[in-house]
C-alpha positions as CSV (number, residue, x, y, z in Angstrom):
1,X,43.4,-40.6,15.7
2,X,45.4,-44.0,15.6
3,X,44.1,-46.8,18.2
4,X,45.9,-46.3,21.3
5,X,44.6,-42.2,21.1
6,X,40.8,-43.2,20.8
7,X,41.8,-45.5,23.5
8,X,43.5,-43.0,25.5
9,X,40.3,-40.7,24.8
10,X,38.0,-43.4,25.8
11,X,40.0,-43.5,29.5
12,X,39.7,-39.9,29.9
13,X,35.8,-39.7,29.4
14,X,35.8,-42.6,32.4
15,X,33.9,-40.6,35.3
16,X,37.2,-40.7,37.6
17,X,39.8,-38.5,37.6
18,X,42.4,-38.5,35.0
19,X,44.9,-41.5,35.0
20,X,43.7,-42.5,37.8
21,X,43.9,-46.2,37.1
22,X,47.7,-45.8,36.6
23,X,49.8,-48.5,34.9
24,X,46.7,-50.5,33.9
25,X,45.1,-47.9,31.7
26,X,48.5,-47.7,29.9
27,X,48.1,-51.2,29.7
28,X,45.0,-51.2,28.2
29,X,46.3,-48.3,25.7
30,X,49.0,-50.6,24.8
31,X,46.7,-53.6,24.1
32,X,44.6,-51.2,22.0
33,X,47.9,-50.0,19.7
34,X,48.6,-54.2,19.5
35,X,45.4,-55.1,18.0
36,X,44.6,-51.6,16.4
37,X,41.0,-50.8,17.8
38,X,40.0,-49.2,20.9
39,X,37.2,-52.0,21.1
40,X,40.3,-53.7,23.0
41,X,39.0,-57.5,23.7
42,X,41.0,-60.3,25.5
43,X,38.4,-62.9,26.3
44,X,39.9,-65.7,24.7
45,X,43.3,-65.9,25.8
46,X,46.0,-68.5,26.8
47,X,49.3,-69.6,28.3
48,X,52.3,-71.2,25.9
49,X,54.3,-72.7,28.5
50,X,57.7,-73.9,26.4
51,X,59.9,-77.1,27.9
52,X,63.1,-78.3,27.3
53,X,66.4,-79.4,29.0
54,X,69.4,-77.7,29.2
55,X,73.1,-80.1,29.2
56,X,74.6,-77.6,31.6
57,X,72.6,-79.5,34.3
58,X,75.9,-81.5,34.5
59,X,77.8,-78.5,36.2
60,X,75.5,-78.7,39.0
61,X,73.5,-75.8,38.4
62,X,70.1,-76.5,39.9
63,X,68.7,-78.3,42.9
64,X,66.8,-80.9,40.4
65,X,67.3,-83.0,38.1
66,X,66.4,-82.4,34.5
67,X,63.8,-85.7,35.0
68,X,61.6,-83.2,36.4
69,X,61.4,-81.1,33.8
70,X,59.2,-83.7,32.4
71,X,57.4,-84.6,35.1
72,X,56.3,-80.7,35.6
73,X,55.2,-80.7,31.7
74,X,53.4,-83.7,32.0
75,X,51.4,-82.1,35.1
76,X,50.7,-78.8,32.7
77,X,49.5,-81.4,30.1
78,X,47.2,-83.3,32.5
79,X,45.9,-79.7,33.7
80,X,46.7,-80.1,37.1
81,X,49.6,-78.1,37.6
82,X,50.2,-74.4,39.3
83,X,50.1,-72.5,36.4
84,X,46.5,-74.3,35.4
85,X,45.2,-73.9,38.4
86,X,46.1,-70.3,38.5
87,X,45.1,-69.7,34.7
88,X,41.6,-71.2,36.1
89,X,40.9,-68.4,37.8
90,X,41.3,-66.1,34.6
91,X,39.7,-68.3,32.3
92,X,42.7,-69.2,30.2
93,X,43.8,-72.3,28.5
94,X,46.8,-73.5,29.3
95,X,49.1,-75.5,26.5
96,X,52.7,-76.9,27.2
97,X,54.9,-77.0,24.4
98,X,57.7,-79.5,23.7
99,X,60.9,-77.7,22.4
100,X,63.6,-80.3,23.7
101,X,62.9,-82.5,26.6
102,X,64.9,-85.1,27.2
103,X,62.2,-87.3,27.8
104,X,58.8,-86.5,25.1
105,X,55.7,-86.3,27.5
106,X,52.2,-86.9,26.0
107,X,49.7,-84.4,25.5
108,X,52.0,-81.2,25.0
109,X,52.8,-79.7,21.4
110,X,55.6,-80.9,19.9
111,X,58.0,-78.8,18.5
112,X,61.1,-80.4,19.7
113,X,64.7,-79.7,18.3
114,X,66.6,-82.3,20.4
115,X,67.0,-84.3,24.0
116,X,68.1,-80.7,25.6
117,X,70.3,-78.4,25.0
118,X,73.9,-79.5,24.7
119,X,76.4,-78.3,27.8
120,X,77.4,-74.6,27.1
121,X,80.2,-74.6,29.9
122,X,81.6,-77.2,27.0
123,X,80.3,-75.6,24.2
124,X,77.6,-74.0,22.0
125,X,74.2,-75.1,23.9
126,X,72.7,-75.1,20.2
127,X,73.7,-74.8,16.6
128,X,72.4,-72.1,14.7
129,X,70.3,-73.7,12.6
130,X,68.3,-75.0,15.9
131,X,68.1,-71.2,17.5
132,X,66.9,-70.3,13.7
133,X,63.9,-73.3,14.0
134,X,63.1,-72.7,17.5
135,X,62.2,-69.1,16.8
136,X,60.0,-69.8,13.7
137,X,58.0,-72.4,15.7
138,X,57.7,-69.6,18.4
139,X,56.6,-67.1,16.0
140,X,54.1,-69.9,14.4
141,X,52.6,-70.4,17.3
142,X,51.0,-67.3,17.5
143,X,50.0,-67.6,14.4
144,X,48.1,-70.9,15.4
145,X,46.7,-69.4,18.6
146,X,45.5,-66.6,16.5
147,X,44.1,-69.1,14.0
148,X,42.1,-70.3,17.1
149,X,40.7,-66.9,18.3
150,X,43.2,-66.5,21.0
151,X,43.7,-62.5,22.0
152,X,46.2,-62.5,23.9
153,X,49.1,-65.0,24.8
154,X,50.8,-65.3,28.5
155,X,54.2,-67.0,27.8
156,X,55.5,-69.1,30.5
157,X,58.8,-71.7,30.6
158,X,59.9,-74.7,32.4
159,X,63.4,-76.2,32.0
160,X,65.4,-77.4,35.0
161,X,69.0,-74.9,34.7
162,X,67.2,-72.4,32.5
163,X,68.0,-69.6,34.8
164,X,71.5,-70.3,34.7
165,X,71.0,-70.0,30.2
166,X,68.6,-66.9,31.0
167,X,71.3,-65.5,33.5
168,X,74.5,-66.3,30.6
169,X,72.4,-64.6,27.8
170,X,71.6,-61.3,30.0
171,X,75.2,-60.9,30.8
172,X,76.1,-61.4,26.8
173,X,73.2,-58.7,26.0
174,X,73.7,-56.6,28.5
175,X,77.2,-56.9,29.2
176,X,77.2,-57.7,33.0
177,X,79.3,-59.8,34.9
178,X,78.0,-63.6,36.1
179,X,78.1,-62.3,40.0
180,X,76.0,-59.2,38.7
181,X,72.8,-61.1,36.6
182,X,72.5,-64.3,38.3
183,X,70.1,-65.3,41.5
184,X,69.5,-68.6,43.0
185,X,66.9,-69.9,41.0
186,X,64.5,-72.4,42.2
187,X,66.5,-72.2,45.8
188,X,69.9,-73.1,45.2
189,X,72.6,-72.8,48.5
190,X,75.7,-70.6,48.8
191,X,77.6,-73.8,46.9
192,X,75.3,-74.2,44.5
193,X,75.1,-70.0,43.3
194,X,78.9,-70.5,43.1
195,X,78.9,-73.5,41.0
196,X,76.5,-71.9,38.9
197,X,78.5,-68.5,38.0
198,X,81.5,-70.5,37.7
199,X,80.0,-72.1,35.0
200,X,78.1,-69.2,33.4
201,X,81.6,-67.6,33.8
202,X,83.4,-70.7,31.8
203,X,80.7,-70.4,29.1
204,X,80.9,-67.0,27.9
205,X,85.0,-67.2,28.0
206,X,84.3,-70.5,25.9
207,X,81.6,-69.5,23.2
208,X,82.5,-65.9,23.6
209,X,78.9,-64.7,22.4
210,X,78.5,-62.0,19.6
211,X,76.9,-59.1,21.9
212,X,75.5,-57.1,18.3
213,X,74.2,-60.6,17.1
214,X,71.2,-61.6,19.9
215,X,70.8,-65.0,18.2
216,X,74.4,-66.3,18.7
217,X,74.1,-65.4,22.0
218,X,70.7,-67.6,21.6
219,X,72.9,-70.5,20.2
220,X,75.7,-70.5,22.3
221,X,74.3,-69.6,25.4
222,X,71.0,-70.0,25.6
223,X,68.0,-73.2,25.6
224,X,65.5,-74.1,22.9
225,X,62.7,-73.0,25.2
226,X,64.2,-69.6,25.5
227,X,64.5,-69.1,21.6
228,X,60.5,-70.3,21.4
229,X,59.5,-67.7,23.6
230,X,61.8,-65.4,22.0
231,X,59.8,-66.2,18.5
232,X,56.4,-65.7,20.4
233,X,57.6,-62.3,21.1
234,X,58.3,-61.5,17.8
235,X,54.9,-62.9,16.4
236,X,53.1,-60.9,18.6
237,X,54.6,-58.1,16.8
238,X,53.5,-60.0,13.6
239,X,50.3,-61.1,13.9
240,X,48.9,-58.2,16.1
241,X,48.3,-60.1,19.3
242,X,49.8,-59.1,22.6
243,X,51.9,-61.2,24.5
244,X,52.6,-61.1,28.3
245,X,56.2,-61.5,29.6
246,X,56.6,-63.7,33.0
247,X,59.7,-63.9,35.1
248,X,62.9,-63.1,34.3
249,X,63.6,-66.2,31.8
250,X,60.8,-64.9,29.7
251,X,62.1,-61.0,30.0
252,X,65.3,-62.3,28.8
253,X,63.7,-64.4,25.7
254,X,61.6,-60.7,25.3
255,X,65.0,-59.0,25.3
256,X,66.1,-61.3,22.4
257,X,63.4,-60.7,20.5
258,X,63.3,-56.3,20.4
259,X,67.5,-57.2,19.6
260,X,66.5,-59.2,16.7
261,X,63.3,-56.8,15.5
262,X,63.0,-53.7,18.4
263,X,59.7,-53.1,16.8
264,X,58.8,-56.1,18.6
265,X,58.5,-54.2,21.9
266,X,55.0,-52.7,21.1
267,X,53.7,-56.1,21.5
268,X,54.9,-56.7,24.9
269,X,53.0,-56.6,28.2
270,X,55.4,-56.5,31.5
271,X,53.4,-58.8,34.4
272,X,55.1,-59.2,37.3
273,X,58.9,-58.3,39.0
274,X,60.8,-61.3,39.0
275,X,63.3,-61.3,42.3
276,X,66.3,-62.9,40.0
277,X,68.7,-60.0,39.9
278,X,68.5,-59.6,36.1
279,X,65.2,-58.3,35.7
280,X,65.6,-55.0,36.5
281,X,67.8,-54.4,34.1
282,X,65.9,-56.0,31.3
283,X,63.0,-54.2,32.2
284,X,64.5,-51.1,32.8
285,X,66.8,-52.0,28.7
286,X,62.8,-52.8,27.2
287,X,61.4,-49.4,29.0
288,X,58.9,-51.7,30.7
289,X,57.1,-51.2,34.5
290,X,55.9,-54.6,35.3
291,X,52.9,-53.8,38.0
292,X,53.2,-57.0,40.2
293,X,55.6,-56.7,42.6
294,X,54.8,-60.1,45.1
295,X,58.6,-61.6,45.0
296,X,57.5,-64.1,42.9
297,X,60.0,-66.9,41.4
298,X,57.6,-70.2,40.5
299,X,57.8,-69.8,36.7
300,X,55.5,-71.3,34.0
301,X,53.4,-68.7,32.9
302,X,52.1,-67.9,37.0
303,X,53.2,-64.5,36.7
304,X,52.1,-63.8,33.6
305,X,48.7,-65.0,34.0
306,X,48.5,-63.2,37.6
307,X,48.1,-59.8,35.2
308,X,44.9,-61.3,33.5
309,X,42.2,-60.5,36.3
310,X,43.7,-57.2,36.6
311,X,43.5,-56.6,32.9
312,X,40.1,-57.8,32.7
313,X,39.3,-55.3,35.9
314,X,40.0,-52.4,34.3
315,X,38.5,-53.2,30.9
316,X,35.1,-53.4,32.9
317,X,35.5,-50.0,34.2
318,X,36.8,-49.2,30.4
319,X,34.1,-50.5,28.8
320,X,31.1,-49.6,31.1
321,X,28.7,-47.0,31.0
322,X,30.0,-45.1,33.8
323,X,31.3,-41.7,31.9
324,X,31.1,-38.2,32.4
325,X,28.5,-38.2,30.0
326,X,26.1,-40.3,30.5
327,X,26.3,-38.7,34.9
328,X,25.8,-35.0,33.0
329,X,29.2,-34.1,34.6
330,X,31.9,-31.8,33.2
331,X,34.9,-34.4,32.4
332,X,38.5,-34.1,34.5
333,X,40.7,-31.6,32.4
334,X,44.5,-32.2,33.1
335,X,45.4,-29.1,35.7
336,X,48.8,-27.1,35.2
337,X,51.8,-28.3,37.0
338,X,53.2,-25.1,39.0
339,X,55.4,-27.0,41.5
């Protein structure tokens, strides 16, 4: 038997009834088949949070300026911000990575490209050369983390107007339509959601994005940060470690990366349901159930770490002695379906 069907047969000698633990056993299976052994382990895991600016920020896409992209990453950096006081909780390490602020902050990992993205409702956001580099550092990254005993890897994003480059490349990959894939973000008004698909709108007619070629969709329409998680994704697949998807900017950067390798997908963990109107869609394209469903929308990783106590939840009752077994029980056998 490969990993995932010793760690399937490990879940059914659990004393409790068969699947029982639904979604999270499957998680666990899934873990198992990304780091082939059923001895699944995740204790040393933590949370690549990528930064950059994005030049559509001009079209009034966001409630913020792009100054506080920086200020967000230099929070992360400092350890004091929402995602590290939610990764607390799990005991993961938190590290923000530089792919193109506009202004460099101290402390994160530097793997910047340029000051932001250009403005994709003038033209390609990125050459690319840069969408090409941004993955490799992605995919490096893992590497790194692996280098450093990390398990598992929660991938998390901030960018002021990355929704609007996440809401441009689902429409290109899934072939949607602006009013169809794109939410209000961090809160924007009735004015503000309009200006936004106008502009998504003006920067697909203007780029016109290859839909069979998922990185000139990352060029044209998408942000540096995006193409880093994107290259996380495909290390996972890589290096054997699993990597959890956040909100709906990382599902799209996950849904670049199984169009560039689809093998890419076994190293995926869903988290939560983001409320943006694009990620059912990419969940439902990846065959993905996230297992969270709290309407949440903060971004950074929050989401994706939120899985973690769960995980490590059901790996207790996976790992512990309680089996049919050891209670001198006759095990659950799976009943025939007559209905």
């Amino acid at each position: 038997m490969n990993a995932k069907e010793l760690a399937q047969s490990r879940w059914d000698h659990v004393a409790k009834p068969l699947n029982s633990l639904g979604k999270l056993e499957q998680l666990i299976v899934r873990i198992a088949g990304v780091q082939n052994t059923p001895d699944v382990c995740i204790d040393k895991r933590c949370a690549l949070v990528f930064c950059a600016d994005h030049g559509v920020v001009a079209q009034g896409v966001s409630q913020s300026g792009s100054e506080v992209t920086a200020l967000v990453a230099q929070s992360i950096a400092e350890g004091t911000a929402n995602i590290n006081l939610m990764a607390g909780v799990s005991h993961t390490d938190v590290f923000a990575v530089d792919m193109g602020m506009i202004h460099p902050v101290p402390g994160t990992l530097d793997r910047r490209l340029a000051a932001g993205t250009r403005n994709m409702a003038k033209g390609p956001a990125m050459t690319r050369a840069q969408a090409e580099k941004a993955l490799r550092a992605g995919m490096d990254l893992v590497g790194e983390m692996k280098a450093r005993g990390y398990q598992i890897i929660a991938t998390g994003e901030m960018g002021i107007g990355n929704t609007t480059a996440s809401a441009a490349m689902a429409c290109a990959l899934l072939d949607y339509s602006p009013e169809e894939m794109t939410g209000r973000g961090a809160g924007l008004s009735d004015a503000g959601l309009i200006r936004k698909r106008e502009a998504i709108a003006q920067a697909l007619a203007l780029n016109q994005p290859d839909p069979q070629d998922p990185i000139d969709i990352l060029a044209k329409v998408g942000g540096f940060e995006i193409a880093g998680m994107a290259g996380t994704f495909l290390g996972g697949m890589q290096h054997g470690i699993p990597i959890i998807i956040d909100g709906v900017i990382s599902a799209v950067a996950a849904l670049t990366a199984a169009r560039i390798c689809p093998e890419a997908v076994s190293a995926m963990l869903p988290s939560h349901m983001s409320r943006e109107p694009a990620m059912i869609r990419i969940m439902a394209e990846l065959n993905l159930a996230p297992i969270l469903h709290a309407d949440m929308a903060l971004g950074e990783g929050t989401g994706a770490v939120a899985l973690l106590p769960l995980l490590d939840m059901a790996l207790r009752v996976y790992h512990g002695p309680h089996t049919f077994d050891d209670l001198g029980m006759a095990a659950y056998t799976p009943q025939e379906e007559k209905l």
